[in-house]
C-alpha positions as CSV (number, residue, x, y, z in Angstrom):
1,X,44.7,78.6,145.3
2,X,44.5,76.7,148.2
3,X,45.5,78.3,151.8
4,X,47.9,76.2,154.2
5,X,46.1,75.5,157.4
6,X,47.3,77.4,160.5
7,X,48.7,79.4,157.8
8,X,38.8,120.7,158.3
9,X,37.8,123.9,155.5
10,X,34.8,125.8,153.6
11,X,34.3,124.9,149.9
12,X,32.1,126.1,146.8
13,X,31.3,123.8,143.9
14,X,29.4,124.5,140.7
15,X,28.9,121.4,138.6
16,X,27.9,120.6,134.7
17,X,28.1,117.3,133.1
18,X,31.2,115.8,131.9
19,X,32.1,112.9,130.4
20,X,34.8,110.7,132.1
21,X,37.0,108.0,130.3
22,X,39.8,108.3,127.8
23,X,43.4,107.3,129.5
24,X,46.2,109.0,127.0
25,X,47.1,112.5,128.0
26,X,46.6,113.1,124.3
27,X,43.3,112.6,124.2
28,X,41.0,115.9,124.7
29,X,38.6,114.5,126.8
30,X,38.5,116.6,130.5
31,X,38.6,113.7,132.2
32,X,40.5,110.1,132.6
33,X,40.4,107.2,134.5
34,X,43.8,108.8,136.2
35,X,45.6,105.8,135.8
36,X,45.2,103.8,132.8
37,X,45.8,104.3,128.7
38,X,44.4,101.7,127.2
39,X,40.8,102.9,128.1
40,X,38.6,104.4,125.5
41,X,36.7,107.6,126.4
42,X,33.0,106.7,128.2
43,X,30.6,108.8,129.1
44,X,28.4,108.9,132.4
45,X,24.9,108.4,132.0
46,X,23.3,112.0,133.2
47,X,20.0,110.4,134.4
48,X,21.8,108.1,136.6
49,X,24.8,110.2,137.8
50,X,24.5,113.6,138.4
51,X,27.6,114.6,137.5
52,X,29.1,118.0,136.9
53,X,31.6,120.0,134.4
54,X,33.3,122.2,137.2
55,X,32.7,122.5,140.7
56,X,33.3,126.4,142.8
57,X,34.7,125.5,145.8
58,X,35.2,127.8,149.0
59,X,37.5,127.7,151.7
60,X,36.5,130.6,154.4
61,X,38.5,131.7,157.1
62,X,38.1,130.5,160.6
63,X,37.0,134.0,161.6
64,X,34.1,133.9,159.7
65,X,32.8,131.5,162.3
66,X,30.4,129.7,159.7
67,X,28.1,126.9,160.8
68,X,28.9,124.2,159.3
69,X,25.3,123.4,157.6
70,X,24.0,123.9,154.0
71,X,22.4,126.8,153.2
72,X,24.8,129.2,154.4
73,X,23.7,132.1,152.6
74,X,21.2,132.6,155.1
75,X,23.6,133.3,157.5
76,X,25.5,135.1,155.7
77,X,23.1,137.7,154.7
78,X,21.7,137.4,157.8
79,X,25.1,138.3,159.7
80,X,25.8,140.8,157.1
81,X,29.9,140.2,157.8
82,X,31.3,141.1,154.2
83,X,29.6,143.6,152.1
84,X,31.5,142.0,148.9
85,X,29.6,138.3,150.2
86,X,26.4,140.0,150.5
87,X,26.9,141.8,147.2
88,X,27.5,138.3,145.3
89,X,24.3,136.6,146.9
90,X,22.0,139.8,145.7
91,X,23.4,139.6,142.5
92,X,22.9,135.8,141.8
93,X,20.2,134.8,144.1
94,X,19.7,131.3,143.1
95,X,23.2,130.5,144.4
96,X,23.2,128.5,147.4
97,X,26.3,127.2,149.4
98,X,26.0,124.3,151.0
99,X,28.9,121.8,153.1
100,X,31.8,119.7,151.2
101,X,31.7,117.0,152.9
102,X,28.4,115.5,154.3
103,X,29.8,111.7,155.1
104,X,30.3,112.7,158.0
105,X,28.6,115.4,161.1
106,X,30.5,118.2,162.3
107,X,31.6,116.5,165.5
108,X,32.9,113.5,163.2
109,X,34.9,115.6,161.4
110,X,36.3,117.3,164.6
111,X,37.0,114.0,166.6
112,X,38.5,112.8,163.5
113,X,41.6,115.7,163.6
114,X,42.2,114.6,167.4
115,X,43.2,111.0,166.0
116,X,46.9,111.7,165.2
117,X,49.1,108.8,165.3
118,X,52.1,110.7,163.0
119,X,54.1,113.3,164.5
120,X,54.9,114.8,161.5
121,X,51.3,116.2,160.9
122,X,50.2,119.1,159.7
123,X,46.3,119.9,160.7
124,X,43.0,122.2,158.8
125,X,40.3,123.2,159.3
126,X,37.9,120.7,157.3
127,X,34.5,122.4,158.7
128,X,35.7,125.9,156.4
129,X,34.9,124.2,153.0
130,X,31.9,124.8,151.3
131,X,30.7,123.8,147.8
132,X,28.6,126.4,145.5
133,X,25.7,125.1,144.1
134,X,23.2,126.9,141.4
135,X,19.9,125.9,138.9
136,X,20.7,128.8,136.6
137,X,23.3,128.7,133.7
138,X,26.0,130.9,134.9
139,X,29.8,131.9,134.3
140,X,31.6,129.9,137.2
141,X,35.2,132.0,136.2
142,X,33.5,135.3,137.0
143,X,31.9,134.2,140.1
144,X,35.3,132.8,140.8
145,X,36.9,136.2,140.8
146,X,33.9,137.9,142.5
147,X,34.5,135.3,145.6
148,X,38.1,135.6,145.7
149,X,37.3,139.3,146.5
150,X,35.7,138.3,149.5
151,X,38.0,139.3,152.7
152,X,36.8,136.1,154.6
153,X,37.1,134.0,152.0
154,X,40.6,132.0,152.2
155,X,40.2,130.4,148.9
156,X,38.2,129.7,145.8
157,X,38.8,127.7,142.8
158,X,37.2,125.1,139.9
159,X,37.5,122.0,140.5
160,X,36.5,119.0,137.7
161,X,35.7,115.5,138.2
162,X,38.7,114.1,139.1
163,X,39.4,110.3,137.1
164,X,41.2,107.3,137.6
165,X,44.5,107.7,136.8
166,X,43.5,103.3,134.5
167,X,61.7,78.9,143.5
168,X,62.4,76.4,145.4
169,X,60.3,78.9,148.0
170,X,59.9,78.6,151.8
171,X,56.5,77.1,152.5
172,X,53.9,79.8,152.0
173,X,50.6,81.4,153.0
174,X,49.2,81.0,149.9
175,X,49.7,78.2,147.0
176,X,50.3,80.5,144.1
177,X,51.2,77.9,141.7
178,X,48.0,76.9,141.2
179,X,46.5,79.6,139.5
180,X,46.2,79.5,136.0
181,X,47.4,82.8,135.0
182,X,49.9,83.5,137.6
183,X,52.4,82.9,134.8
184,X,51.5,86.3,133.0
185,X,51.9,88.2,136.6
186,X,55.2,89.5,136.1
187,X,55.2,91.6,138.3
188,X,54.7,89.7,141.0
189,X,58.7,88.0,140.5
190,X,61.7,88.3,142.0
191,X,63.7,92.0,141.3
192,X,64.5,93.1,139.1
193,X,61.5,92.0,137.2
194,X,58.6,92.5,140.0
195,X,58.3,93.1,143.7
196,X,58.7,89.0,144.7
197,X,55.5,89.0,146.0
198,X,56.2,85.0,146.6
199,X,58.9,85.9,149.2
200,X,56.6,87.8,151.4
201,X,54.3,85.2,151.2
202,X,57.1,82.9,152.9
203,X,56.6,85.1,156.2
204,X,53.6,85.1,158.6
205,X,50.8,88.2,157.5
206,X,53.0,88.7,153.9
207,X,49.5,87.5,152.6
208,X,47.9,91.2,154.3
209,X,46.6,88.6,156.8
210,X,45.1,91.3,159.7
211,X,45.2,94.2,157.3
212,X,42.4,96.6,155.1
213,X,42.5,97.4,152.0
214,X,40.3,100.2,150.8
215,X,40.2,101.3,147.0
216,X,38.9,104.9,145.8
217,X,37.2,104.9,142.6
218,X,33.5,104.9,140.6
219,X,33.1,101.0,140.2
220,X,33.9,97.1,140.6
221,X,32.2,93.7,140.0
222,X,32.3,92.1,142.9
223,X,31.1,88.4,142.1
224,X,33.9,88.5,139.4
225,X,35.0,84.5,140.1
226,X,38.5,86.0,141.7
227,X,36.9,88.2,143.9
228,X,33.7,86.9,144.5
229,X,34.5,85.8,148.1
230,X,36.3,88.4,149.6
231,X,33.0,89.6,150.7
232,X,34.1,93.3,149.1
233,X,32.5,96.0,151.3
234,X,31.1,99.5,149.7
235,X,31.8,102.3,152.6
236,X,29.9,104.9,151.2
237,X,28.8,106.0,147.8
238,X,27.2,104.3,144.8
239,X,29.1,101.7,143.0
240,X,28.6,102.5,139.2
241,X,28.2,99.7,136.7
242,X,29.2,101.9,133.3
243,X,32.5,102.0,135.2
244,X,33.3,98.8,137.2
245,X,36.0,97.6,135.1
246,X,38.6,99.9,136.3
247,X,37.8,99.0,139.4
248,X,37.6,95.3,139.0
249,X,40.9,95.6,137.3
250,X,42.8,97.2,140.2
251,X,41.6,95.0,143.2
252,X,42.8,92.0,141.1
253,X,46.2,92.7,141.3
254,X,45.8,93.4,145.2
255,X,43.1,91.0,146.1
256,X,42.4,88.7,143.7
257,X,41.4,85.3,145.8
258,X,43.9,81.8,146.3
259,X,41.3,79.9,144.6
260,X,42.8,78.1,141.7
261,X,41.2,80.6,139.4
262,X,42.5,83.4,137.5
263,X,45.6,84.7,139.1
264,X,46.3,85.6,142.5
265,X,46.3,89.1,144.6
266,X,49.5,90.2,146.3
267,X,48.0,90.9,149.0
268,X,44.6,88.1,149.4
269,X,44.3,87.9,152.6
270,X,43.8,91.6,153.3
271,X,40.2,92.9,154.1
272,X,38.5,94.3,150.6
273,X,36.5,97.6,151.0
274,X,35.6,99.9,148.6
275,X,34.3,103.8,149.0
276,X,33.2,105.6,145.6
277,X,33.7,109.1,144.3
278,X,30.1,109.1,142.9
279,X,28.6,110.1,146.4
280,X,25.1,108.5,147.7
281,X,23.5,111.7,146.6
282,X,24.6,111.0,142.7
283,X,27.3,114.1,142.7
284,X,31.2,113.4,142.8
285,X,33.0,114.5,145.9
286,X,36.8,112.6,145.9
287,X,37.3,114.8,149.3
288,X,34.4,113.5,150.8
289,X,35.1,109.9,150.1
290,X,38.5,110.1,151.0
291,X,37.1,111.7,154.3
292,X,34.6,108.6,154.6
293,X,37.1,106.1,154.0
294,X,39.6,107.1,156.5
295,X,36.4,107.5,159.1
296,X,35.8,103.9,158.6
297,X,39.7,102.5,158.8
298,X,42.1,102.1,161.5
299,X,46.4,103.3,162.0
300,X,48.1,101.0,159.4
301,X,45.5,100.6,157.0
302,X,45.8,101.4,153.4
303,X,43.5,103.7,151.1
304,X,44.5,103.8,147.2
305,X,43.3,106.9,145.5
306,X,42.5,105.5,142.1
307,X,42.2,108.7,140.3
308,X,44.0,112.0,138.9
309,X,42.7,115.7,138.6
310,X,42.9,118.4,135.9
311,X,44.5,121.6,136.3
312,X,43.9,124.7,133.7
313,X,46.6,126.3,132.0
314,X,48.5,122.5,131.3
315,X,47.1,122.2,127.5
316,X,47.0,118.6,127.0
317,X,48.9,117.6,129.7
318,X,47.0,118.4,132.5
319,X,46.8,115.4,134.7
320,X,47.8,115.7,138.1
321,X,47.5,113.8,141.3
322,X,44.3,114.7,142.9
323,X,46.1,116.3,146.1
324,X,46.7,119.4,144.0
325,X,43.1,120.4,145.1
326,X,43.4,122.2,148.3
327,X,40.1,120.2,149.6
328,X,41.8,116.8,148.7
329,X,44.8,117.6,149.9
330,X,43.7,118.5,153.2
331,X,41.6,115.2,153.3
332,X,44.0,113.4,152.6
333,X,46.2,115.2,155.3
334,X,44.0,114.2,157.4
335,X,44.1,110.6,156.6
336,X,48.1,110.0,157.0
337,X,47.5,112.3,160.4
338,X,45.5,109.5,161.8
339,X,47.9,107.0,160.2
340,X,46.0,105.7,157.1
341,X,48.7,104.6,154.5
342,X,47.5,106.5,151.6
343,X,49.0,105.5,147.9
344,X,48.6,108.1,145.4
345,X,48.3,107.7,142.0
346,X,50.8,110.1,140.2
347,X,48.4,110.6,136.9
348,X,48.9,110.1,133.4
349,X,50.4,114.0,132.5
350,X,53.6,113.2,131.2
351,X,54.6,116.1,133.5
352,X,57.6,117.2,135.7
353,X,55.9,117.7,139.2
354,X,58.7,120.1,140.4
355,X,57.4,122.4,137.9
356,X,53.9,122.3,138.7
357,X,52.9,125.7,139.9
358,X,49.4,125.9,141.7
359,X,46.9,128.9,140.9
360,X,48.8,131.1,143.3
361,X,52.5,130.1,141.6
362,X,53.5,127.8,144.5
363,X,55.5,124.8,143.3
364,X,54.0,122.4,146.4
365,X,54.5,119.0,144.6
366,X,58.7,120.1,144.8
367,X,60.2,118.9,147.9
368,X,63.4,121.2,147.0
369,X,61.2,124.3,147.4
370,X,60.2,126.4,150.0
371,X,56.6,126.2,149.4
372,X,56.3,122.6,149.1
373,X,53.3,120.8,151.0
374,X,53.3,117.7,151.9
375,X,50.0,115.2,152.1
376,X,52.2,112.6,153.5
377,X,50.6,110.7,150.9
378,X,53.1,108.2,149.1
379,X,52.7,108.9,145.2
380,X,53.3,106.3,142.5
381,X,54.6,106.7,138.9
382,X,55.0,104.2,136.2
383,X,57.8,102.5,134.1
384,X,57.7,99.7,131.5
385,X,57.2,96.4,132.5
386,X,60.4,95.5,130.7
387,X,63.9,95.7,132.5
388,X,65.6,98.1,132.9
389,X,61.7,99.8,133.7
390,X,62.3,103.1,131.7
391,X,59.8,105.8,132.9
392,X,56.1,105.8,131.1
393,X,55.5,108.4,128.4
394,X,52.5,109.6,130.1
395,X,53.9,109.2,133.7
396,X,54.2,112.2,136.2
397,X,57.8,112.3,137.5
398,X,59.4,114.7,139.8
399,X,61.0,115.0,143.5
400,X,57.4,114.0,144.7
401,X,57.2,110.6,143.5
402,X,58.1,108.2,145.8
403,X,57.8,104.3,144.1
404,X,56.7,103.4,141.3
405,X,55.2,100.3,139.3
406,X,54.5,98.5,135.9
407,X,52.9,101.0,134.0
408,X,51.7,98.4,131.0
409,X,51.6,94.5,130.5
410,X,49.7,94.0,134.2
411,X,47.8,90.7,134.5
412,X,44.7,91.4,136.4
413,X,40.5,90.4,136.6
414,X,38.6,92.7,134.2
415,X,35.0,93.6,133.6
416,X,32.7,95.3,130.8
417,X,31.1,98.3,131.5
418,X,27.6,98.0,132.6
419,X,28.2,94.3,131.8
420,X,28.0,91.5,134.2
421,X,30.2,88.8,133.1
422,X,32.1,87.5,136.0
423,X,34.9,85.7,134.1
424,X,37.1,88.1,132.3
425,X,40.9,89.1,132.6
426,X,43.1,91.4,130.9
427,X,46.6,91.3,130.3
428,X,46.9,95.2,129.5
429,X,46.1,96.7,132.4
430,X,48.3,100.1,132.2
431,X,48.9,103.5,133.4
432,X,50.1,104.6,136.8
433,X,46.0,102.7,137.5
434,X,48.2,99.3,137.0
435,X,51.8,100.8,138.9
436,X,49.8,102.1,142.2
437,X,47.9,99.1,143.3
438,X,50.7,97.5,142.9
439,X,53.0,99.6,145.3
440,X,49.2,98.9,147.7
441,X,49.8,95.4,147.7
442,X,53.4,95.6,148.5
443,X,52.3,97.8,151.4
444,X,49.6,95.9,152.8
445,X,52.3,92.8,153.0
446,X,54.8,94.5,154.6
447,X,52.2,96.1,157.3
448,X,50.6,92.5,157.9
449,X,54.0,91.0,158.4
450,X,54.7,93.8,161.0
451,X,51.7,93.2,162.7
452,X,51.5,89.6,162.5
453,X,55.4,89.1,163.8
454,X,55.8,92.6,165.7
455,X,52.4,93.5,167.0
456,X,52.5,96.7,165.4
457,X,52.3,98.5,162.1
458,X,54.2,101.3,160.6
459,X,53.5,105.0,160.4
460,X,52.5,106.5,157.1
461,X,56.4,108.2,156.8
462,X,58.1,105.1,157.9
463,X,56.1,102.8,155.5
464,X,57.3,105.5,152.9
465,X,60.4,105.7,153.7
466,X,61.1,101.6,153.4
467,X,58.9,101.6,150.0
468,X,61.2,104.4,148.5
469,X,64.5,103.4,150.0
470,X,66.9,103.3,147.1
471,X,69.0,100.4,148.5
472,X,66.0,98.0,148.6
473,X,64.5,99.0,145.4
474,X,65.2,98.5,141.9
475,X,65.9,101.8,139.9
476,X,64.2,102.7,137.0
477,X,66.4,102.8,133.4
478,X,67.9,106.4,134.3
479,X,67.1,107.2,137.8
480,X,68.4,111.1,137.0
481,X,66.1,111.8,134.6
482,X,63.4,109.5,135.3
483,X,62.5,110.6,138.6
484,X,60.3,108.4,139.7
485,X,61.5,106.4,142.8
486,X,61.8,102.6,142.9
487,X,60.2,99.6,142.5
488,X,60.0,98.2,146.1
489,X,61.6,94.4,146.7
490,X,59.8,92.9,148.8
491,X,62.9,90.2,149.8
492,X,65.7,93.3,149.9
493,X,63.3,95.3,152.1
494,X,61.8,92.3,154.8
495,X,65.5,91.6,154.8
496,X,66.7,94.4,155.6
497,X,63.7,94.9,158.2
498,X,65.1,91.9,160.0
499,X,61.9,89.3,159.1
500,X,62.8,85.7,157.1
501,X,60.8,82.7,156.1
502,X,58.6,81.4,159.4
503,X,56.1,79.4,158.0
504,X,55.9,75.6,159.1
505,X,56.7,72.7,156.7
506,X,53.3,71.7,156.7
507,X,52.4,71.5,152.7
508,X,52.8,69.1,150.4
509,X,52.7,71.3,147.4
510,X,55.9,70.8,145.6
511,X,56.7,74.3,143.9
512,X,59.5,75.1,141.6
513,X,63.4,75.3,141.8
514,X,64.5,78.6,143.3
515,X,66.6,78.8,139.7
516,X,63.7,78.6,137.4
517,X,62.1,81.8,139.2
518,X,65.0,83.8,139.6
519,X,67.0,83.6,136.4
520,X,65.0,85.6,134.5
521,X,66.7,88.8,135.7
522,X,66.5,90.8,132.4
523,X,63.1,91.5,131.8
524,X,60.5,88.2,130.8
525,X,63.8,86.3,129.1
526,X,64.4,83.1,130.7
527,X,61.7,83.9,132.9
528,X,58.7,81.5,134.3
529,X,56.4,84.5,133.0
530,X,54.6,83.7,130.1
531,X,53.5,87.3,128.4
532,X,50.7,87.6,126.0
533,X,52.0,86.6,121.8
534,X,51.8,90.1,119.9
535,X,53.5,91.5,116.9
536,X,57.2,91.9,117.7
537,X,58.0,94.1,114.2
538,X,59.7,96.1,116.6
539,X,60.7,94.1,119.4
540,X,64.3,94.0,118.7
541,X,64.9,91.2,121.3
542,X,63.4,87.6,121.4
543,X,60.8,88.3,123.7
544,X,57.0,87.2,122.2
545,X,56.0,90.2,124.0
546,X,56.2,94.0,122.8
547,X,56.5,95.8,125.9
548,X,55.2,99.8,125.4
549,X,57.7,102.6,126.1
């Protein structure tokens, strides 16, 4: 498309390889790209990517005064604190305990907590998690229990490699009738269909004009012919090839280019960066990349956390969002305290979050309950693409989901892994992978209208609160028992904000009657959205397209 001119803890890991791939929550593989299903599973090549079944991680606390270092067992036997420590390091004295998060130096981390910018934050300690590390082939579970015996030690748990949870308009920004597949973007229409992407567009910065955009994953191609010059910038980590179509696939639907190729981003003219959970020393560490990310970003900006964590004692439904792990949790925390606009995917578990119950029987992901915690985090579940949008299967639901987006049917660039072909697309893109970038991109337009018209952008809670505002959103099929929020409208909620069309009559582009777009307000019927031709055996309605429950 063509643009308009002037337009803080101690933690323990132990790790063993693991495969990571498969999407359904049926399938028995440990790990998942959190958010999509339609994923088969692939598995990491050891000799690249030193990857890990489990990981012990510690959090100590603050009075056993630890210097934040690897190697810490040194100290500890040297300071002789804790007779049950010093009893664990004699008995296995090949273990050696080493820092969580190495991005960043001690006094990063520390100057990092005195950036708040939300009122409502809740601080930790970072520099009190540790990760266990050890050559020999050893029961993590027991040393598990022998740490939590520890009287300094605040907490200790496994943690896995967490996945990705795979009109007649007013002039705008961007030319988005151009692009050859913008007619299988869906969900880029007016409500109740999409998010009307196209009406943001009609206001100054609805493109993410002045905004960042950073996505947390494994992989991406960045020369694919969408995306190729958005000049994509890796923060930190290594950017793996076996897994870049995930990655490819998400930051088309946020930032794929106004070139007259492929489809079009709802957000293009945000700032690309990636950060990667495979860290630079081959090991996966989501905390620490979270923590690098949100080192390297400003108030306003937005991070998408692109994966979902396991939790033991869920069978085969044990996908959460990756905030359930204290570490990520408080990295997050720490993120949204400095003002970062963090989207969370909800993962692929099928499960009601208000029943979660964390090792210690809290039910933190239930905002009716006393012992809920909150990562200020805004967490996204998925519905079918088809209206009304009944809640995914596999979606996570609960009090704790905020928004949420198409969950199958998503239009977006696509790559093979450890392939290099720069001109592929999908059209089933799925999961609560498909519905969070999406709820991204409607962020990222609403903060770059803000600051391009207001000079400012919106706090983490605020930029929640108008996402998951129930009078500007379109509910899901059976808001009761879905329990997954809304899908945000970008007209209701700019509306409703106060901002209208602003951009000059300065195109020539001739682009449709409002009627054409708008008419199709029952799903893809009578819409300008062309969906992909497959077997409609059991349809039941006109549509050439089966849309999955």
């Amino acid at each position: 498309m063509k643009i308009f001119k002037g337009i803080l803890v101690s933690s323990i890991a132990l790790t063993a390889f693991n495969g990571v791939g498969g999407i359904l929550p049926s399938e028995k593989s440990e790990v998942a790209y959190a958010a999509t299903y339609n994923y088969s599973n692939k598995q990491l090549n050891s000799t690249v990517h030193k990857q890990v079944t489990k990981q012990l991680i510690l959090k100590f606390k603050n009075e056993a005064n630890l210097p934040y270092q690897d190697g810490i067992e040194k100290f500890i036997k040297e300071e002789k604190q804790d007779p049950e420590l010093i009893g664990i390091l004699a008995e296995y004295p090949n273990v050696t305990i080493n820092r969580l998060f190495n991005s960043l130096n001690p006094k990063e981390i520390k100057n990092l907590g005195k950036e708040i910018k939300d009122s409502d934050h809740i601080s930790s300690n970072l520099l009190n998690y540790y990760i266990v590390e050890n050559q020999d082939d050893i029961d993590v579970q027991t040393l598990l229990t022998k740490f939590e015996k520890s009287s300094l030690v605040e907490t200790a748990y496994l943690q896995e490699e967490e996945a990705p949870p795979a009109e007649r308009l007013p002039n705008l920004s961007v030319n988005p009738y151009d692009e050859p597949r913008l007619t299988r973007q869906g969900y880029l229409e007016p409500a109740p269909l999409g998010i009307n992407a196209p009406y943001a567009w009609s206001i100054k910065g609805g493109d993410g004009k002045g905004t960042t955009f950073v996505d947390m994953e494994y992989g991406w191609l960045f020369n694919h012919e969408d995306l190729v010059n958005q000049k994509i910038e890796l923060i930190s980590g290594q950017n793996k090839s076996e897994h870049h179509d995930h990655g490819t696939s998400v930051l088309g639907i946020v930032s794929a280019e106004d070139n007259n190729i492929g489809g079009i981003g709802i957000a293009p003219k945000a700032k690309v960066k990636v950060v990667s959970q495979i860290r630079d020393n081959g090991n996966y560490n989501t905390a620490d990349a979270i923590l690098s990310a949100v080192n390297n970003m400003q108030a306003g900006d937005i991070l998408l956390l692109e994966a979902q964590a396991t939790y033991d004692g869920y069978g085969d439904k044990n996908y959460f969002p990756v905030e359930v792990k204290p570490d990520i949790f408080d990295a997050i925390r720490m993120g949204t305290n400095k003002g970062i606009i963090i989207i969370e995917a909800g993962a692929n578990g099928g499960n009601d979050l208000d029943q979660f119950r964390d090792r210690n029987g809290k039910q933190v992901l239930n905002r009716n309950s006393p012992d809920f915690k909150d990562s200020g985090a805004i967490m996204v579940g998925a519905a079918s693409a088809r209206v009304p949008h009944k809640r995914s299967y596999f979606s996570n639901y609960g009090s704790r989901v905020d928004v949420y987006g198409w969950g199958n049917a998503v239009d977006t660039t696509d790559a093979k892994p450890s392939e290099f072909i720069t001109n592929l697309y999908t059209s089933s893109f799925a999961g609560t992978s498909s519905a969070s970038p999406i709820i991204a991109g409607a962020a990222a337009s609403i903060q770059g209208i803000a600051k391009n018209n207001q000079g400012k952008v919106y706090t983490p809670s605020q930029l929640r609160d108008i996402l998951s505002d129930s009078s500007t959103g379109t509910k899901s099929n059976d808001p009761t028992s879905d329990k997954i929020g809304v899908l945000p409208d970008l007209k209701a909620i700019l509306s409703k904000l106060g901002f209208s069309p602003n951009l000059g009559n300065d195109s020539s582009i001739v682009f449709p009657e409002e009627q054409e777009i708008n008419k199709g307000n029952k799903g893809n019927e009578g819409s300008t959205i062309t969906f992909p031709k497959e077997d409609t055996a059991n349809s039941g309605e006109d549509s050439s397209f089966i849309f999955p429950e």
